[in-house]
C-alpha positions in Angstrom: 0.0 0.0 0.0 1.0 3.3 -0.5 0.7 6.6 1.3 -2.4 7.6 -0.6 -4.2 4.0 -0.1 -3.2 4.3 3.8 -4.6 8.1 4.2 -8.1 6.8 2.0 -8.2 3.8 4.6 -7.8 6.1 7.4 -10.0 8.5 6.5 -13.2 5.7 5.5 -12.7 4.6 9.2 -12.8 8.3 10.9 -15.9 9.2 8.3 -17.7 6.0 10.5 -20.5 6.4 12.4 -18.8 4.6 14.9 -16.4 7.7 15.8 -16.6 9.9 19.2 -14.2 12.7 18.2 -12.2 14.9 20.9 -14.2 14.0 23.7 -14.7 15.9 27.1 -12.5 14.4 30.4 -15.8 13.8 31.6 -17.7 12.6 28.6 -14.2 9.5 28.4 -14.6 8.9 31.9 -18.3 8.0 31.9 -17.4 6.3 28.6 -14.8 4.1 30.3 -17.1 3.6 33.3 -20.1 2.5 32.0 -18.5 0.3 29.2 -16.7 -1.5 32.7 -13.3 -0.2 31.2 -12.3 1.0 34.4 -14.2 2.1 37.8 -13.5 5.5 39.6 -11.7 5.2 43.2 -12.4 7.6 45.9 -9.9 9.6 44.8 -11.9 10.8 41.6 -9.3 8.9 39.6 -10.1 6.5 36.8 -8.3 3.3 37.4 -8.1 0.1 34.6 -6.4 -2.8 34.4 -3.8 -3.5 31.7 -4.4 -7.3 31.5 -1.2 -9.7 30.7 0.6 -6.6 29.6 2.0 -4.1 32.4 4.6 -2.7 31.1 6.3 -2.1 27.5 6.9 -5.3 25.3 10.5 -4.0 23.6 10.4 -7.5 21.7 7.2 -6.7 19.8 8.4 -3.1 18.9 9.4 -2.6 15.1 10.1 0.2 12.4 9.2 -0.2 9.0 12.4 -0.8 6.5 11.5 2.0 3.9 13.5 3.4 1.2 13.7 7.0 2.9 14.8 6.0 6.4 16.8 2.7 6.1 19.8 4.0 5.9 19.1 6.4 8.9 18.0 4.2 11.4 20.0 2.1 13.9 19.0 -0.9 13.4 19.3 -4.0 15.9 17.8 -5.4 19.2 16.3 -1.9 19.8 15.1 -0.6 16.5 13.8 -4.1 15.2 13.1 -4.2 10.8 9.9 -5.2 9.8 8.4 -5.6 6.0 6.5 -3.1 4.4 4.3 -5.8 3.3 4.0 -7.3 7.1 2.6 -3.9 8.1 0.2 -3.4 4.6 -1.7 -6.5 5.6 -1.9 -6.0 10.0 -2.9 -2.8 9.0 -5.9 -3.6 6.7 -6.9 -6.3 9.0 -6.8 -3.7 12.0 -8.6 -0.7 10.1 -11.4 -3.8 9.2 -11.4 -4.4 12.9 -11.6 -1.0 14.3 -14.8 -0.9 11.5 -16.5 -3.0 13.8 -16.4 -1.8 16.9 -19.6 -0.1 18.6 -17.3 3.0 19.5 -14.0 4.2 18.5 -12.7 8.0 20.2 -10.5 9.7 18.6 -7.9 12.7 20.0 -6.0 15.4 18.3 -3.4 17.1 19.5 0.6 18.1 19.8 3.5 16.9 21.1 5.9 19.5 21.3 5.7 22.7 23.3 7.8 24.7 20.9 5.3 25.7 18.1 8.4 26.0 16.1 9.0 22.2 15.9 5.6 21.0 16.8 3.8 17.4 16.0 0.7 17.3 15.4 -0.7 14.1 16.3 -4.0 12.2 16.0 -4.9 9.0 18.1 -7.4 6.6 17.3 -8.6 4.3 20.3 -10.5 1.0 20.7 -10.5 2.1 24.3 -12.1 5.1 26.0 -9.5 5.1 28.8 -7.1 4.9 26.5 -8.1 8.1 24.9 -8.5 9.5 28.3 -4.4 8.7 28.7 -3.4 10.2 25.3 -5.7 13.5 26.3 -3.6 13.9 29.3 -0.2 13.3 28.2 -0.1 15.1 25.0 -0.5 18.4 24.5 -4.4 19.6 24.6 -5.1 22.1 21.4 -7.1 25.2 21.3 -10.5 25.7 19.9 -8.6 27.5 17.5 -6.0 25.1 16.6 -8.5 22.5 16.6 -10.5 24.2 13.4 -7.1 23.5 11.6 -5.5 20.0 12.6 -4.2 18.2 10.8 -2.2 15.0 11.6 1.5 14.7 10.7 1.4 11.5 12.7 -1.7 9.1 13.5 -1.6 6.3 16.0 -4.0 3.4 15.4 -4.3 1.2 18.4 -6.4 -2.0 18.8 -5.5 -3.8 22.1 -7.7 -6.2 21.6 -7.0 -7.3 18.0 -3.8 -10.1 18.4 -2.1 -10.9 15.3 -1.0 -14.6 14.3 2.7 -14.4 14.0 2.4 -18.0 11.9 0.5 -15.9 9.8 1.4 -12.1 10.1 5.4 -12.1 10.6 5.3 -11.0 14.0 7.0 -12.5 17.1 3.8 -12.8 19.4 0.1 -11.8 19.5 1.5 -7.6 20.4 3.0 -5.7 17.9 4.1 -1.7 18.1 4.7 -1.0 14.8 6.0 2.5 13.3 6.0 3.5 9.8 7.8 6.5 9.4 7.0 6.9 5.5 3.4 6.2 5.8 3.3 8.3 9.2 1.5 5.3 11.2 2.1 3.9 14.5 0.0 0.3 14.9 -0.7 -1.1 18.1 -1.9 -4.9 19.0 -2.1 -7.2 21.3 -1.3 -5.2 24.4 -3.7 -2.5 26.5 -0.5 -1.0 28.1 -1.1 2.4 27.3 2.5 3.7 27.8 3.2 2.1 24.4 1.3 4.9 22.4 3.2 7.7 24.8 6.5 6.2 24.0 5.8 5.2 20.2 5.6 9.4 19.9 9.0 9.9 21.8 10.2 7.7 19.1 8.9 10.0 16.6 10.4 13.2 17.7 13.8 11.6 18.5 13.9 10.7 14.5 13.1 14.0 13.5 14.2 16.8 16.4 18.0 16.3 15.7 17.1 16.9 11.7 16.2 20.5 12.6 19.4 20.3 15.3 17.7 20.6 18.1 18.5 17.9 21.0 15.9 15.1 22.0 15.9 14.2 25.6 14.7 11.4 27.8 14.7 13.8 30.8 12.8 15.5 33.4 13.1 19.0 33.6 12.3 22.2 36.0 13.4 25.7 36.7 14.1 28.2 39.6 13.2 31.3 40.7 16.2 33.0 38.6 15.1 30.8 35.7 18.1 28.9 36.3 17.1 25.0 34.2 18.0 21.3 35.7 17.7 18.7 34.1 17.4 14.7 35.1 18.3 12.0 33.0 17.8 8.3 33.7 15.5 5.6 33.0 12.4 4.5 34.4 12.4 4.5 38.4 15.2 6.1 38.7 13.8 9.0 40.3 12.8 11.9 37.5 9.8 12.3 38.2 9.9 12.1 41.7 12.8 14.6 42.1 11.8 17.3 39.2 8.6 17.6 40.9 9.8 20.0 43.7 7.8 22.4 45.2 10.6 25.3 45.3 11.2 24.9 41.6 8.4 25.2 38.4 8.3 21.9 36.5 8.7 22.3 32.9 8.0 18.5 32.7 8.5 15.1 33.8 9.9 12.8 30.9 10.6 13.9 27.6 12.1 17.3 26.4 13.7 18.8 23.3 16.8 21.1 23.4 16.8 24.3 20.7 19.0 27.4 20.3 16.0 28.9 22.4 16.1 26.5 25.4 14.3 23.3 26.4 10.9 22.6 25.9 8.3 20.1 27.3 7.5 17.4 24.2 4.4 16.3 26.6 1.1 17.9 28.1 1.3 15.3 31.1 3.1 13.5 33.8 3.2 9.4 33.9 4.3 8.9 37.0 5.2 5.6 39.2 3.0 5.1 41.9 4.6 2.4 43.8 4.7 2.9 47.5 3.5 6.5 46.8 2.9 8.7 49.8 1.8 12.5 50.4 5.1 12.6 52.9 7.6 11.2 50.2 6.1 12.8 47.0 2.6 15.0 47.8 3.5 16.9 44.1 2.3 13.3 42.6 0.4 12.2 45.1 -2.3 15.6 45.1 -2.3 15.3 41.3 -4.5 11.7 41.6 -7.7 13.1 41.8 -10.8 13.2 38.6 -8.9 13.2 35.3 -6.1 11.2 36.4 -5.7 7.6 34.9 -4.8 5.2 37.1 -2.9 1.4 35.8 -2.9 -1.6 37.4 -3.4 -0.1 40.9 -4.8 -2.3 43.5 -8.6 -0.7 44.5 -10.9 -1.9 47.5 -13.7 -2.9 45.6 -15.9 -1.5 47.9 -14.6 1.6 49.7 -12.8 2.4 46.3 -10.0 3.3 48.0 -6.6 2.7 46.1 -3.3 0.8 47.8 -0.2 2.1 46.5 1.6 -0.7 48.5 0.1 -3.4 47.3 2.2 -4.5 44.3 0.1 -7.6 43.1 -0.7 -6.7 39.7 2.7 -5.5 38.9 5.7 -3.1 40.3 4.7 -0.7 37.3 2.1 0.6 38.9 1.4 4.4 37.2 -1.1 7.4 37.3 -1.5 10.0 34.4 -2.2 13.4 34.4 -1.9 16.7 32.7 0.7 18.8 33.7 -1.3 21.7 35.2 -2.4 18.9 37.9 1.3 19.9 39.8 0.8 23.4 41.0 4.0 24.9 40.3 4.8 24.2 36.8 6.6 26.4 34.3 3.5 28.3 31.5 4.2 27.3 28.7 6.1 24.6 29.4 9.6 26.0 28.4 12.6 27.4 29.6 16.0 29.0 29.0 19.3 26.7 28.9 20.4 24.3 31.2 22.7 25.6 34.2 22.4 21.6 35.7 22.3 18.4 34.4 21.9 15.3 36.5 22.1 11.7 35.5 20.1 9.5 37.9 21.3 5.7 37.9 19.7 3.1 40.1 22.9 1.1 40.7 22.0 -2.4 41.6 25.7 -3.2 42.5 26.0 -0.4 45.5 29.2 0.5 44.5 28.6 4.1 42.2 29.0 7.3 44.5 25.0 9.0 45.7 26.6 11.9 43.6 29.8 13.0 41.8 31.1 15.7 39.5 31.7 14.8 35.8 34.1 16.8 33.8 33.5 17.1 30.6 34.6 13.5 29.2 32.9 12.0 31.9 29.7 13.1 31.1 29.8 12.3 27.1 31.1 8.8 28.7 28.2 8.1 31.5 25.4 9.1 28.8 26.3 6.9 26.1 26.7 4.5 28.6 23.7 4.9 30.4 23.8 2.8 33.3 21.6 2.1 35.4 19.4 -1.2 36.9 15.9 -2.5 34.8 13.7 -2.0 37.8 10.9 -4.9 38.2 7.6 -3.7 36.1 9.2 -1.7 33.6 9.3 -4.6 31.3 7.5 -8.0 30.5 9.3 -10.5 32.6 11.8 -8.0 34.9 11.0 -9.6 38.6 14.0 -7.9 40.1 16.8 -5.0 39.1 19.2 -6.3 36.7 22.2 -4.3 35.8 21.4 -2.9 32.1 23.4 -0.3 29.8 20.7 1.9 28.1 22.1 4.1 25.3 21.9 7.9 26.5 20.2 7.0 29.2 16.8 6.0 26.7 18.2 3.4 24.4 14.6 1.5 23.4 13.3 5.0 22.3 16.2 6.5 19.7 15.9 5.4 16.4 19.3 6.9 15.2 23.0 6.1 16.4 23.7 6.9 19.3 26.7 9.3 18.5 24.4 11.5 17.4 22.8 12.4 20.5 25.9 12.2 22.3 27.5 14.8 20.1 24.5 17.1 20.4 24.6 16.6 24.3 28.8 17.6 24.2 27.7 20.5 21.7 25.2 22.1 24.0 27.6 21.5 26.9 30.3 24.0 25.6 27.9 26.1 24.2 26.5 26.9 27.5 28.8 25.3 30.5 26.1 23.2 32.0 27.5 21.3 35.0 27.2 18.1 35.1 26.8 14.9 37.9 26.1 11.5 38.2 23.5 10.4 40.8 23.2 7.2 42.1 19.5 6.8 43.7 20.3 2.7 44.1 21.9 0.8 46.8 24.0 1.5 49.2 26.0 -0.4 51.8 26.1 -3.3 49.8 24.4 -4.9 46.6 20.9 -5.6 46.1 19.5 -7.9 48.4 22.4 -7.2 51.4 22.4 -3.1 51.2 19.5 -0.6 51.6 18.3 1.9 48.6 19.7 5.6 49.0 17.3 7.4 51.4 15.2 9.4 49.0 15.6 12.2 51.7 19.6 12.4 51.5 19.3 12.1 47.2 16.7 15.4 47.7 19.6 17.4 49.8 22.1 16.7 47.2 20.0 17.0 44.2 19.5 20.4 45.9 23.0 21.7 46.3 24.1 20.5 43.0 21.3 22.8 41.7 22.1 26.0 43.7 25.8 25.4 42.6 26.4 25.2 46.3 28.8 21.3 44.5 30.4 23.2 42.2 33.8 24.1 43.5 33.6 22.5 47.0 36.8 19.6 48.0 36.2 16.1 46.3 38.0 13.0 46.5 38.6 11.2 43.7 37.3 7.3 42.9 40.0 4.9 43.1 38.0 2.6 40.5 35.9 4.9 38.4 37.4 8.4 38.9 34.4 9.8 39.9 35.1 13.3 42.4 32.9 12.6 45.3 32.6 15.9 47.0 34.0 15.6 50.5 31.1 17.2 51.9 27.5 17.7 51.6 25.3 19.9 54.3 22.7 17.3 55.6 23.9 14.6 54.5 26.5 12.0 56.2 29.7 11.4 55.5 30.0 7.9 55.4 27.1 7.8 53.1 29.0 9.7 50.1 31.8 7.6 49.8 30.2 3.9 49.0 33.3 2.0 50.0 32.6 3.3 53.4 29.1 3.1 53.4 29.9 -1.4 53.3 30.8 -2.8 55.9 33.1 -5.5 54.0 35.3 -3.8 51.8 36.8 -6.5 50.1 33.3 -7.1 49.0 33.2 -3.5 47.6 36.6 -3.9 45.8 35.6 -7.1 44.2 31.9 -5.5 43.1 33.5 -2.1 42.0 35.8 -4.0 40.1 33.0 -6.4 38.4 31.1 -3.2 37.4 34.0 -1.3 36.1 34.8 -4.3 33.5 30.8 -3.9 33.0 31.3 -0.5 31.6 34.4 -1.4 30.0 32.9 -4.0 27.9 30.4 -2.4 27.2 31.9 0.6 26.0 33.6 -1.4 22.9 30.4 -1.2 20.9 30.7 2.8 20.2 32.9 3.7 17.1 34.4 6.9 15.9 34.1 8.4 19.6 36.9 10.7 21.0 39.9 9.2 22.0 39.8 11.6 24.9 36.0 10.6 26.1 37.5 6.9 26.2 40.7 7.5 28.2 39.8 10.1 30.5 35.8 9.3 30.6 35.3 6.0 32.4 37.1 4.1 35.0 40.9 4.1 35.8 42.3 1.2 35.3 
């Protein structure tokens, strides 16, 4: 099929009578309700169930080999090749599908707060809660921009349609397919709605570093003095949680772009983890469940509606969404000047990394295109416990192109505008998983904070005798003992022999990048 054939097929299936079209949040929540989607909890939230799927299914995630991105793309375990012809015949049997339903909803909008580089998006849903989710997280339009939308970018998900993979080329019954020629992401098999938030991600990280600006899997807020932070890291590793400060505006909470202007929000919401949540460890979060907000895969009393962030039955992954303007102090609209901070947040399984340290400037390109950090249990299909991963610039599954090229953009915007950069480990401490503790959230806030307020930029540091890290000597509120991790264990043979064991990690690891500077290499990653 071509382009034309896909657009006529699109557009037979949103001229169906079928179609509920940029619905109200409460005309989708009383949609989801009384179709028994999902049930409200006493919260005013509207919480569903995800089914077999809690969490993103990398494995079933492709791209579409085409002529006019082939030779772009980095292909391999992440960015996966599929046939045009594969995706021509899911897609007809999922637009016949969709045909039949009793009601589709449909949402346009943006992704992008920078009207200058701006997606426009459209999002057609099997589910109403699903649409609800997609309202919340991607930018809302005006009346007036409404009048004159027009889709760059359409996804088309069906969770309940599962393909045959003796039949339709795919690996299982779930399939996240992006065509970037035909502008269409499909969706199967899986209701976990953080697929269609991350399939757009995806889009913009193809096309922002075309129009040089920088594509970020990063939170991102701003002080009084406008002065910009930003956190990088992967999933539970603490962005959201510690961007969402009430001293500070939030610009947002995941996924931003980086222009000769400044950083800008690519989202309208906040997908936050909700595991363990309380109003004394994160009330930003915790204030913003309340009508609007979509919960997943949290545990409700069925009769007081009352929801259980501890209970972790259903899954680890346990998330709420909601629009941005739920978190009081947020930045309108969502940008900002340049970055005066950048933090990268690792969960370190091993126990061994430093709660923070100062990167020079090889350090930095070194830790982000190593991106380590530990797979916490949910995020995935089948993760029951942290394992020790390296994801690519800190976002690996969601960059389509090498990965030099977001590191050079990172080391570009670096020396244009002296950001200072750290490394902050909100993992284990005292030992590895399973004999340590993970780092008091309450010590990580303190020295979040004084990296931000440039209170760590020229204070005394000591210098990692494995990885070279400079630990700063001292941090107000926070212990000693706790910032260097050798003495934080009580064995420290056990610490030599793990440091060590994670320093060959990087090592190794590091041998898959080509054509990166000699000095980034030498002077980046550990000593010996």
């Amino acid at each position: 099929m071509n382009s034309v054939e896909i657009a006529n097929e699109l557009k037979e299936l949103l001229n169906g009578e079928n179609i509920q079209t940029q619905l109200s949040v409460p005309q989708l929540v009383e949609k989801a309700t009384s179709r028994g989607e999902a049930m409200l909890t006493v919260e005013g939230a509207l919480r569903a169930e995800t089914g077999k799927y809690t969490g993103r299914s990398p494995k079933d995630k492709y791209i579409v080999e085409e002529e006019s991105s082939k030779n772009k793309i980095d292909w391999g375990k992440v960015n996966r090749p599929i046939s045009a012809d594969v995706f021509d015949n899911l897609y007809v049997k999922v637009i016949k599908y969709l045909k039949e339903r009793d009601e589709l909803f449909v949402f346009n909008g943006y992704a992008g707060a920078d009207k200058a580089s701006q997606l426009s998006i459209k999002v057609i849903n099997e589910y109403a809660w699903h649409n609800l989710f997609c309202h919340q997280l991607f930018i809302r339009p005006t009346a007036e921009e409404l009048a004159t939308h027009i889709a760059d970018f359409t996804i088309v998900s069906a969770p309940n349609f599962k393909a045959d993979p003796k039949v339709d080329g795919t690996d299982s019954e779930t399939f996240i397919i992006t065509s970037l020629e035909k502008k269409i992401i499909l969706i199967g098999g899986t209701e976990y709605a953080g697929e269609m938030k991350k399939s757009i991600f995806g889009i913009m990280n193809y096309l922002l570093p075309e129009q040089d600006i920088f594509p970020m899997h990063c939170s991102a807020n701003v002080g009084e003095t406008g002065d910009v932070s930003l956190f990088f890291g992967l999933s539970g590793t603490g962005k959201t949680t510690l961007s969402a400060d009430a001293d500070r505006k939030l610009i947002g909470d995941d996924e931003h772009g980086w222009s000769d202007n400044g950083v800008f929000n690519i989202e309208g919401g906040c997908y936050a983890k909700t595991a363990n949540l309380s109003p004394e460890n994160e009330p930003e979060i915790y204030a913003a469940i309340k009508f609007g907000s979509v919960l997943e895969n949290v545990v409700v009393d069925a009769h007081t509606r009352v929801s259980d962030y501890s209970d972790l039955s259903l899954t680890e992954n346990t998330r709420v969404a909601y629009p941005i303007d739920y978190i009081e102090n947020i930045a309108v609209p969502s940008v900002a000047g340049h970055p005066n901070t950048i933090i990268f947040l690792t969960a370190d399984a091993f126990g061994v990394l430093p709660p923070i340290s100062k990167l020079t400037k090889e350090q930095a390109m070194y830790h982000f295109l190593s991106g380590f950090t530990s797979k916490l249990a949910g995020t995935e299909r089948g993760v029951t416990e942290p394992e020790p991963v390296f994801s690519t610039c800190f976002g690996s599954p969601f960059l389509p192109l090498p990965a030099t090229v977001y590191a050079e953009q990172l080391g570009k915007k670096i020396d244009e505008h002296g950001s200072q950069v750290f490394l902050v480990n909100t993992g284990w401490t005292g030992g590895e998983y399973g004999v340590g503790s993970r780092m008091k959230l309450s010590f990580t806030r303190t020295m979040v904070r004084a990296a931000i307020e440039g209170k760590l930029n020229n204070v005394e540091t000591t210098q990692d005798a494995v990885f070279g890290l400079n630990i700063p000597v001292a941090v107000e509120g926070v212990p000693t003992e706790v910032l260097n991790p050798r003495d934080a264990w009580s064995d420290k043979a056990a610490y030599d022999k793990k440091a060590s064991e994670l320093a060959d990690l990087f090592k190794n690891n590091f041998t898959k990048f080509v054509n990166v500077d000699e000095a980034i290499v030498k002077k980046g990653g550990p000593l010996a």
